[in-house]
C-alpha positions as CSV (number, residue, x, y, z in Angstrom):
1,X,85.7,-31.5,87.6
2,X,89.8,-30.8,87.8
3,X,89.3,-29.8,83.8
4,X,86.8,-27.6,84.9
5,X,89.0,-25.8,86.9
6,X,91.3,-24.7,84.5
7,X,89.1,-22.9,83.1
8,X,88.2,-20.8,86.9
9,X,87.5,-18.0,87.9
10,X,84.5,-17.6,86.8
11,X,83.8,-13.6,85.1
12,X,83.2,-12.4,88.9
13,X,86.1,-14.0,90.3
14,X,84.9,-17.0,91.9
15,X,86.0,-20.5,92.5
16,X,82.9,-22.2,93.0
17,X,81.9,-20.3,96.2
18,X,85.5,-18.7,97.1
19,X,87.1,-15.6,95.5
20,X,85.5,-12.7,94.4
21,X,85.7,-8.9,95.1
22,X,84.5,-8.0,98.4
23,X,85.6,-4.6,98.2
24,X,83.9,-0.9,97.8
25,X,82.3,-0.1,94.0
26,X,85.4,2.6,93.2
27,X,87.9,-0.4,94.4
28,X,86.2,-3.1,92.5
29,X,86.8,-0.3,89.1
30,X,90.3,-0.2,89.9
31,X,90.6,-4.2,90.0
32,X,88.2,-4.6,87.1
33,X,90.9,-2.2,85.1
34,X,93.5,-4.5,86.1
35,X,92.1,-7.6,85.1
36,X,91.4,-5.7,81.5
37,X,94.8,-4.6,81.0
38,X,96.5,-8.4,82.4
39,X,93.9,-10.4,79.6
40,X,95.0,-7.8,77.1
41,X,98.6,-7.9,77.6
42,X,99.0,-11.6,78.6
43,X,97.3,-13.2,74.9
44,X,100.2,-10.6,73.5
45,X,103.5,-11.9,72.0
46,X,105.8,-9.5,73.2
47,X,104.6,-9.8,76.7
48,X,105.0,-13.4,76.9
49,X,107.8,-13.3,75.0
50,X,109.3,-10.6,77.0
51,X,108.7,-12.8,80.0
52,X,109.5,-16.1,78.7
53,X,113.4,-14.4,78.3
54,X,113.5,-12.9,81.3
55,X,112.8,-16.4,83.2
56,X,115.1,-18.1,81.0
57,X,117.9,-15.5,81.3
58,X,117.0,-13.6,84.6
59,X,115.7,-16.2,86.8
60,X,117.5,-19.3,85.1
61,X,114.6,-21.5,84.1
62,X,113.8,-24.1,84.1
63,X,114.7,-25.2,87.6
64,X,115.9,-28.6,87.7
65,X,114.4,-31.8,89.4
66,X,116.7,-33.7,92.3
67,X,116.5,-36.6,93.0
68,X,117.3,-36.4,97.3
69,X,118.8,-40.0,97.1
70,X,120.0,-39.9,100.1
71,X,117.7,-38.4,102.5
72,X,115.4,-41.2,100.4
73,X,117.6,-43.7,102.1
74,X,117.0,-42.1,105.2
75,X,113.8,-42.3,105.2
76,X,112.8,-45.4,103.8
77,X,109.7,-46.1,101.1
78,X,109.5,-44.2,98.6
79,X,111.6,-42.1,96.8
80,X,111.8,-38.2,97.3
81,X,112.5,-35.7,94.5
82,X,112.6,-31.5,94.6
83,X,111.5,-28.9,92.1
84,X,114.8,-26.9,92.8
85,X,112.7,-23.7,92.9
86,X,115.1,-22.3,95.5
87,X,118.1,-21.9,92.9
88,X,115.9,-19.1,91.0
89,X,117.2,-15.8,91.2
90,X,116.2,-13.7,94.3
91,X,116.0,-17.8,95.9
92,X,112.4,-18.9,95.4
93,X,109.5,-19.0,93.3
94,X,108.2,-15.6,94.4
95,X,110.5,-14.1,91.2
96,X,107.7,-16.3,88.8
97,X,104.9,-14.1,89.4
98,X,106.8,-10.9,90.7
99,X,108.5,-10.0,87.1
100,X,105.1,-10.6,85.7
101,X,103.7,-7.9,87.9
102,X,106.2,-5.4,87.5
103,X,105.7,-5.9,83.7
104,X,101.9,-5.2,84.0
105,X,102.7,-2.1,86.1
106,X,104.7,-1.0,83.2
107,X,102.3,-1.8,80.7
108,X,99.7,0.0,82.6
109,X,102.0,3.3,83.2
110,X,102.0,3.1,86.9
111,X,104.4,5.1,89.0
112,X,104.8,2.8,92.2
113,X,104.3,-1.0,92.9
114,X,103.4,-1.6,96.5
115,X,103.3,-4.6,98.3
116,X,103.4,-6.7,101.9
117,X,105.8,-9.0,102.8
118,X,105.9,-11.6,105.4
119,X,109.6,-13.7,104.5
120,X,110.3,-11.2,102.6
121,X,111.0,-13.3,99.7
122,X,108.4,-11.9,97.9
123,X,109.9,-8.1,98.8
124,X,112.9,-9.5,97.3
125,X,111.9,-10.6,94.2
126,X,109.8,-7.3,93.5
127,X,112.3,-5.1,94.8
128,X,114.3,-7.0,91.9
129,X,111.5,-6.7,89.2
130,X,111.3,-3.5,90.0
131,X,114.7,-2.0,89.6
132,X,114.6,-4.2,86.3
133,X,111.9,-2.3,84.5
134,X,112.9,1.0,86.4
135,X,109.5,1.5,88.8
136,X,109.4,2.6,92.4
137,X,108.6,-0.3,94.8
138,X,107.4,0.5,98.0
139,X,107.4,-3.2,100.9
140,X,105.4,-3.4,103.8
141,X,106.6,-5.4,106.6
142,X,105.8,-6.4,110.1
143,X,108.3,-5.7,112.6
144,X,108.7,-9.3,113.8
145,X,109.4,-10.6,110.5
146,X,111.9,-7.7,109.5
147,X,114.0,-9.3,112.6
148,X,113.9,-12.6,112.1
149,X,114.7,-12.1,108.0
150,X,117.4,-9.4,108.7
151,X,119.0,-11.2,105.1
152,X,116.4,-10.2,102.9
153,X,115.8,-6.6,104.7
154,X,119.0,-5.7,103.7
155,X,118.9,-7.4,99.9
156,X,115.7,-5.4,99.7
157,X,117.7,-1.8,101.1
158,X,120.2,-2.6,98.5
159,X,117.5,-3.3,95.8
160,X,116.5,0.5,95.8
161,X,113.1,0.0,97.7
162,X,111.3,1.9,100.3
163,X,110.9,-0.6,103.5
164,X,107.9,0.5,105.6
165,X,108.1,-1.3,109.3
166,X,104.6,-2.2,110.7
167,X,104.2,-2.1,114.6
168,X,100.6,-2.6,114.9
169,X,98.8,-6.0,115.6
170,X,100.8,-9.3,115.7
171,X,103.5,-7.3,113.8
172,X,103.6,-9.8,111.1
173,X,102.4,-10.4,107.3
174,X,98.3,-10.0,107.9
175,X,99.6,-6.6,109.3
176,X,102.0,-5.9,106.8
177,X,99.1,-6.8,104.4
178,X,96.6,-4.1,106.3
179,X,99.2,-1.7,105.9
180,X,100.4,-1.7,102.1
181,X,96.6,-1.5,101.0
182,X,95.8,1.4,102.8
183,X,98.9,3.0,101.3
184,X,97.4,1.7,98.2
185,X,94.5,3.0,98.8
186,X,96.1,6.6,98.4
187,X,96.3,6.8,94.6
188,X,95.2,3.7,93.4
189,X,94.9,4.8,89.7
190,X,98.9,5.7,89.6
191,X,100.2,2.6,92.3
192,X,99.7,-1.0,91.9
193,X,99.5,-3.5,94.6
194,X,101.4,-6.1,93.8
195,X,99.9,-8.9,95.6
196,X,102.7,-11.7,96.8
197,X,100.0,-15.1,96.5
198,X,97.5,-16.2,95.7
199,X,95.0,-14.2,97.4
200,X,93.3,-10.9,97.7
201,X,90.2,-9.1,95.2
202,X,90.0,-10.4,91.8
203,X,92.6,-10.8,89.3
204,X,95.0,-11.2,91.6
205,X,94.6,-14.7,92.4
206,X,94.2,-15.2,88.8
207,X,97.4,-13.4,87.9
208,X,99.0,-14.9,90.3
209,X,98.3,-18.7,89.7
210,X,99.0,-18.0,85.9
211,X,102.4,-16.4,86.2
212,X,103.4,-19.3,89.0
213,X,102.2,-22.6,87.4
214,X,105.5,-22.6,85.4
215,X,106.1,-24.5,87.9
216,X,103.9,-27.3,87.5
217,X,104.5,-27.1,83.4
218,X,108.1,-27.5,83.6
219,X,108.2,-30.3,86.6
220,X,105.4,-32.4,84.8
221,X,108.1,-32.7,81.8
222,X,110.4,-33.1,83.6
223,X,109.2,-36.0,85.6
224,X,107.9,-37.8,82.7
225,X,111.2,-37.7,81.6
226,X,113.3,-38.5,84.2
227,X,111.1,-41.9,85.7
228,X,108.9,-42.5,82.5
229,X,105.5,-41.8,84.6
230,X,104.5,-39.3,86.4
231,X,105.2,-38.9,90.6
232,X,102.4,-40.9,93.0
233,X,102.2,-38.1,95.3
234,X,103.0,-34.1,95.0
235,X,103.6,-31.8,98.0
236,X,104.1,-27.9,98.3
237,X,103.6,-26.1,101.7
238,X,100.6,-23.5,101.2
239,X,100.2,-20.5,103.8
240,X,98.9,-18.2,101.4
241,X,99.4,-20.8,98.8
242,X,101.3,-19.8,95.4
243,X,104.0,-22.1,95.2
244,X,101.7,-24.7,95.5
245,X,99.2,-23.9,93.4
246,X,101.8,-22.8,91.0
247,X,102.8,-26.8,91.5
248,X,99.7,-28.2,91.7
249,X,97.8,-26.6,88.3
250,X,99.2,-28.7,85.8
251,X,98.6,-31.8,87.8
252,X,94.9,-31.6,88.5
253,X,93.5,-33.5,85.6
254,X,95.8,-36.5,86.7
255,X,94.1,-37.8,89.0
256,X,96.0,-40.9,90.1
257,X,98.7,-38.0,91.4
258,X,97.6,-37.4,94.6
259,X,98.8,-33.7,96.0
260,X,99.3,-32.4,99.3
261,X,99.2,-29.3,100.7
262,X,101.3,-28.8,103.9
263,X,100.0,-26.2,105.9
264,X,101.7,-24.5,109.1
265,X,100.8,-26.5,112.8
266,X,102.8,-24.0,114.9
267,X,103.1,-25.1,118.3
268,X,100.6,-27.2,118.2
269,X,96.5,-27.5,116.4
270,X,95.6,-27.8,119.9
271,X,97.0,-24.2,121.0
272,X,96.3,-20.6,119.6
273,X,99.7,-20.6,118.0
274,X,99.4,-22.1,114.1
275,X,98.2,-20.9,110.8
276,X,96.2,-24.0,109.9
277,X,93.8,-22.2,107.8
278,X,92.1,-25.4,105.9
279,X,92.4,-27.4,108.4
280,X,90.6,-26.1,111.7
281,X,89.4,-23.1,109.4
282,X,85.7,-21.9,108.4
283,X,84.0,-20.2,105.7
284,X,84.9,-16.3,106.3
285,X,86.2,-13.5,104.3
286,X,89.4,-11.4,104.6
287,X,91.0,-8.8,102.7
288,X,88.5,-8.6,99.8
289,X,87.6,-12.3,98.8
290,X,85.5,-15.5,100.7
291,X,88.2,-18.2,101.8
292,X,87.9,-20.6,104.7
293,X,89.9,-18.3,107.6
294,X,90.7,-18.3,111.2
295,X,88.4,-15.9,113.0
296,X,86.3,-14.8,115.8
297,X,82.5,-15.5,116.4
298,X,82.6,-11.9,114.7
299,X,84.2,-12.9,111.7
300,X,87.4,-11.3,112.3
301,X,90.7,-12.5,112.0
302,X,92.9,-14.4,114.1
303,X,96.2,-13.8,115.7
304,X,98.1,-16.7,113.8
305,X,101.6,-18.0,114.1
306,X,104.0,-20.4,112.5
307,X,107.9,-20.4,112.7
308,X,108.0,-19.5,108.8
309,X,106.9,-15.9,108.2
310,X,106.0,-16.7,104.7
311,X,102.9,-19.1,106.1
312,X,101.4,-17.2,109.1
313,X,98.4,-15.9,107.4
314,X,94.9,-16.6,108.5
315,X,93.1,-16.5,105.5
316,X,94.1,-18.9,102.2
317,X,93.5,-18.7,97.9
318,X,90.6,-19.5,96.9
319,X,91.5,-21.9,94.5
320,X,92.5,-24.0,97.6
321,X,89.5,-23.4,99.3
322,X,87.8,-24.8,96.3
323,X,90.4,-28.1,95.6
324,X,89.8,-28.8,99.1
325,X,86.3,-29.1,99.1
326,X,85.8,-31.3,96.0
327,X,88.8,-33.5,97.3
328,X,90.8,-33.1,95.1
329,X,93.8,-31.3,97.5
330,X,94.5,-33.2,100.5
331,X,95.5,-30.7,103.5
332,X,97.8,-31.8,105.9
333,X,99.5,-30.2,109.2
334,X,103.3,-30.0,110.1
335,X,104.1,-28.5,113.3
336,X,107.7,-26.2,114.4
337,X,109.5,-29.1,115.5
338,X,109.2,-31.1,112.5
339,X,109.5,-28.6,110.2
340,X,112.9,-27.8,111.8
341,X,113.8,-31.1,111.8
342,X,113.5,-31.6,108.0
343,X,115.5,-28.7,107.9
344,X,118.3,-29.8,109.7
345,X,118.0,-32.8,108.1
346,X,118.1,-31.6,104.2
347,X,120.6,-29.8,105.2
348,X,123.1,-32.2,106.2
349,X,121.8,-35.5,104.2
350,X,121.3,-33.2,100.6
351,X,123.5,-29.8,101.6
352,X,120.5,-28.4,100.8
353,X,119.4,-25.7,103.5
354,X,115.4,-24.9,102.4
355,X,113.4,-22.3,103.3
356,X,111.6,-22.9,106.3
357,X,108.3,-22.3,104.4
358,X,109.9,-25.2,102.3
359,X,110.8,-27.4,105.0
360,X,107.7,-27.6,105.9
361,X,106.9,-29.9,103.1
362,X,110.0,-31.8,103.1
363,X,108.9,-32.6,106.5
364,X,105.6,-34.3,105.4
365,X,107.6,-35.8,102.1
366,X,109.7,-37.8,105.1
367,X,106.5,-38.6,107.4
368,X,105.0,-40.4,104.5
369,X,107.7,-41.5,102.8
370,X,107.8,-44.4,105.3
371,X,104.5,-45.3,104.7
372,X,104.7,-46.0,100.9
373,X,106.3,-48.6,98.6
374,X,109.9,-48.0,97.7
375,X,109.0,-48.1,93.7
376,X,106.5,-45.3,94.6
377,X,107.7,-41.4,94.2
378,X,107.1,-37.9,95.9
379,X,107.7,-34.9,94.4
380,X,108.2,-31.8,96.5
381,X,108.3,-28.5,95.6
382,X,111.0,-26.7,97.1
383,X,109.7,-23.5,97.2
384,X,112.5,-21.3,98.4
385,X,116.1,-21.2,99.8
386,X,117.0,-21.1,103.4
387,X,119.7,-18.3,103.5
388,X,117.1,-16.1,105.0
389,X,116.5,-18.6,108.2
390,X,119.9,-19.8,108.8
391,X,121.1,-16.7,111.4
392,X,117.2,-17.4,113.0
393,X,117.4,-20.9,113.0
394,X,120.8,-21.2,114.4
395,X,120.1,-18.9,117.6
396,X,116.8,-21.1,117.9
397,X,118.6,-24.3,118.1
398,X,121.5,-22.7,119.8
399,X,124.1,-24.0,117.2
């Protein structure tokens, strides 16, 4: 079955019963042209040559493998180790799939890439692919998030972008979302939407998953050669789920590595206020493609929340959807106060400050930690840095 699914979607776009292209018969030409021009391009060898320098010399590939010895101590049971994905250029993973983007767009001859942001790690990193292959990039996003990640507003000013606030809705990244694909919508021939996960209409889930699982490639090696085996458990938090998935690819036909997905619990999965999609989710649809979301009796979307902006998205990639019903995912919970706490706690065990998306998954990492045998081994994927949070997260504790 995991073999199987390396080798999804199928030709419409599906994972099993998830994915797909929801979307209006001139749309679904549009996407269709984009998923020519991507398996053209992509089999090419200047492409992935082209691509293969720019991660080594751009981003600084591979990212190593840490072994957190002492927040291991902390803990207790097994032994924690991170995919250092938050020393890439622009400070997380999001640069993986964003230069491969921006290099389609040029391929293509498009004029503007457009996309949302919630973060804004993801407007980062295009606003840096961008201005590296000399196209316009236009970011959407929601007022609430543009003040809590004032860092990466201003990276993204300086980058050369356009910044579009959005003040409608919950003010955050399903907004942001709404927004940057009606803008799309405009002149879809000459823009792209650059789509920041692994979400959305057909390819882009796809596209997205492809360019990312350098992850997994380079930590399975890695591992292997660092502990002789390969690690009992991987983690990655998942909101709309890229770095994870990225993570989680090359693992899937091992299946004595179990993998976790650490989705946001908010204030609680007995309140309104988390962005547990998988986990107190249902079969829905949202923004083009079938996922398990949180809606309405009417099928629409939920207000969501979680104290990351990167996770508080209501709907989730299809690939997860899928992993998640065949069993082979495991989809956990992590609420604000222990994500902060594995925050704080990185921080001054590892001086390692994560993203909070990240810390997220550190957080479980510790929970379970406890639970397993100390020759046993978890390996998290640290999806992002935390100088984005650190202003936010100091007001919030009142440091």
């Amino acid at each position: 079955m995991q073999r199987n699914f390396l080798e999804m979607p199928d030709n419409q776009g599906y994972f099993g019963e998830y994915g797909g292209q929801l979307i209006p018969p001139e749309l679904k030409a549009i996407m269709d042209g984009i998923n020519d021009a991507y398996e053209e391009v992509r089999k090419t060898a200047a492409f992935q040559e082209e691509l293969s320098d720019l991660y080594t010399n751009y981003v600084g590939r591979p990212s190593p493998i840490f072994h957190a010895r002492r927040l291991s101590a902390r803990q207790g049971g097994a032994r924690i180790f991170l995919k250092r994905e938050d020393l890439n250029h622009t400070g997380a993973h999001k640069i993986n799939h964003c230069l491969g983007e921006a290099l389609l767009a040029k391929h293509m001859g498009k004029t503007k890439v457009l996309a949302e942001t919630g973060a804004g790690q993801h407007g980062v990193a295009l606003a840096s692919a961008c201005a590296l292959v000399g196209i316009d990039c236009e970011i959407h996003m929601g007022e609430i998030d543009i003040a809590k990640e004032h860092p990466n507003v201003v990276k993204m000013k300086i980058l050369g972008c356009k910044l579009v606030p959005v003040s409608r809705g919950t003010r955050t990244l399903k907004d942001a979302v709404d927004s940057a694909f009606e803008e799309y919508m405009k002149d879809p021939v000459n823009f792209l939407y650059a789509i920041g996960s692994v979400v959305g209409p057909h390819p882009f889930p796809k596209m997205v998953r492809d360019f990312q699982s350098i992850i997994g490639r380079e930590a399975r090696a890695q591992f292997l050669k660092l502990e002789n085996k390969l690690p009992d458990m991987v983690v990655a938090c998942v909101g709309g789920g890229s770095n994870a998935m990225g993570m989680f690819t090359e693992f899937l036909p091992d299946e004595a590595v179990k993998l976790v997905g650490v989705e946001p619990g908010g204030k609680g999965l007995d309140t309104p206020d988390h962005a547990a999609t998988l986990t107190l989710g249902s079969k829905g649809a949202i923004h083009g493609f079938s996922c398990y979301t949180l809606q309405d009796e009417q099928g629409n979307p939920l207000p969501v929340y979680s104290i990351a902006s990167g996770l508080d998205y209501p709907g989730v990639g299809p690939q997860h959807c899928y992993l998640k019903d065949i069993g082979r995912v495991q989809y956990e919970a992590i609420d604000d106060a222990e994500c902060l706490d594995a925050f704080m706690t990185l921080s001054r065990t590892e001086g390692i400050i994560p993203a909070l998306e990240s810390a997220h998954a550190v957080a479980y990492a510790m929970k379970i930690a406890k639970t397993m045998a100390p020759e046993q081994t978890i390996l998290v994927n640290l999806s992002g840095r935390g100088d984005k949070d650190a202003d936010f997260v100091a007001n919030y504790l009142s440091l």
